[in-house]
N, C-alpha and C positions, 0 to 999 in steps of 0.2 A: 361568922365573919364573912361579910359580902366582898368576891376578890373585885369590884369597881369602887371599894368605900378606900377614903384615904390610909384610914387604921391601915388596910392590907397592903397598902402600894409601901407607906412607910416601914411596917415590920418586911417585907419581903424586900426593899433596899436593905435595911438593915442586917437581914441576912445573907443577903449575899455580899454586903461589904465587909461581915463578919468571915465570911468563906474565903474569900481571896487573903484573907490574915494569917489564916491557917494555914500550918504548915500540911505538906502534899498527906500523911498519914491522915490527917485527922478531920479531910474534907469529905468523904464518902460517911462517916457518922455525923456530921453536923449535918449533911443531906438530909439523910434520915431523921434524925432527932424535929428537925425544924419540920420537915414534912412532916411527921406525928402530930406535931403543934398544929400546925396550918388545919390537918384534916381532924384531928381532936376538938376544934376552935368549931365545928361544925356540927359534929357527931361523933363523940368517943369510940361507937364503936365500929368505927371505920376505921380505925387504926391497926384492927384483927386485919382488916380486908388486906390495908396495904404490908403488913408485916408479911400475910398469905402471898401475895403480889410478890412482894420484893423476894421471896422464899423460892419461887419457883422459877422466878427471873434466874436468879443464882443458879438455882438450879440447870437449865438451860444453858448458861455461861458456863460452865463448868463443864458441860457436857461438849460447846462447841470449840474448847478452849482442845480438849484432847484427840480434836477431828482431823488429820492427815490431809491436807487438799484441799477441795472448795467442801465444804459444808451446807450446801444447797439447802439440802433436804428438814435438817435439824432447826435451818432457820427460818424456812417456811413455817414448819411444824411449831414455831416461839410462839412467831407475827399472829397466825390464826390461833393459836393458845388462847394470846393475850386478848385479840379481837372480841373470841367469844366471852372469855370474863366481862368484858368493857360492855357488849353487847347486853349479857346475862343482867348486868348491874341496872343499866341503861332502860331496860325497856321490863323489869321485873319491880320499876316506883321505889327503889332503896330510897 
């Protein structure tokens, strides 16, 4: 699915008019679920990538979540994490 074709403008209203319905629990898995769709819609097996993604994302919030003070350091160390995946992805033709 091409995100300029109308197909995509109309399912991606639709789900975010489906999100703001939801109650506050159950908006962080509709995120997810619909982004599986979105990126499934493209390539199945990019859905490992972003499950990978979201796994370490997590991972990282959890770590900054139990950091006393400013957390400079951990969140540099996210931003360039994420960078080089984005990078890696980017310039390795997935």
């Amino acid at each position: 699915m091409n995100i300029t074709s109308l197909v995509f403008v109309a399912l991606a209203f639709l789900a975010a008019l489906i999100y703001h319905k939801l109650p506050g629990k159950w908006r962080s898995p509709w995120l997810l679920l619909i982004s599986a769709v979105f990126v499934a819609s493209w390539s199945w097996q990019f859905i490992v990538v972003l499950l990978l993604f979201g796994l370490i994302n997590y991972a990282f919030g959890l770590r900054l979540a139990r950091q006393d003070g400013k957390p400079t350091g951990w969140v540099i160390f996210a931003i360039l994490t994420n960078l080089l995946i984005l990078f890696i992805f980017k310039y390795n033709h997935f």
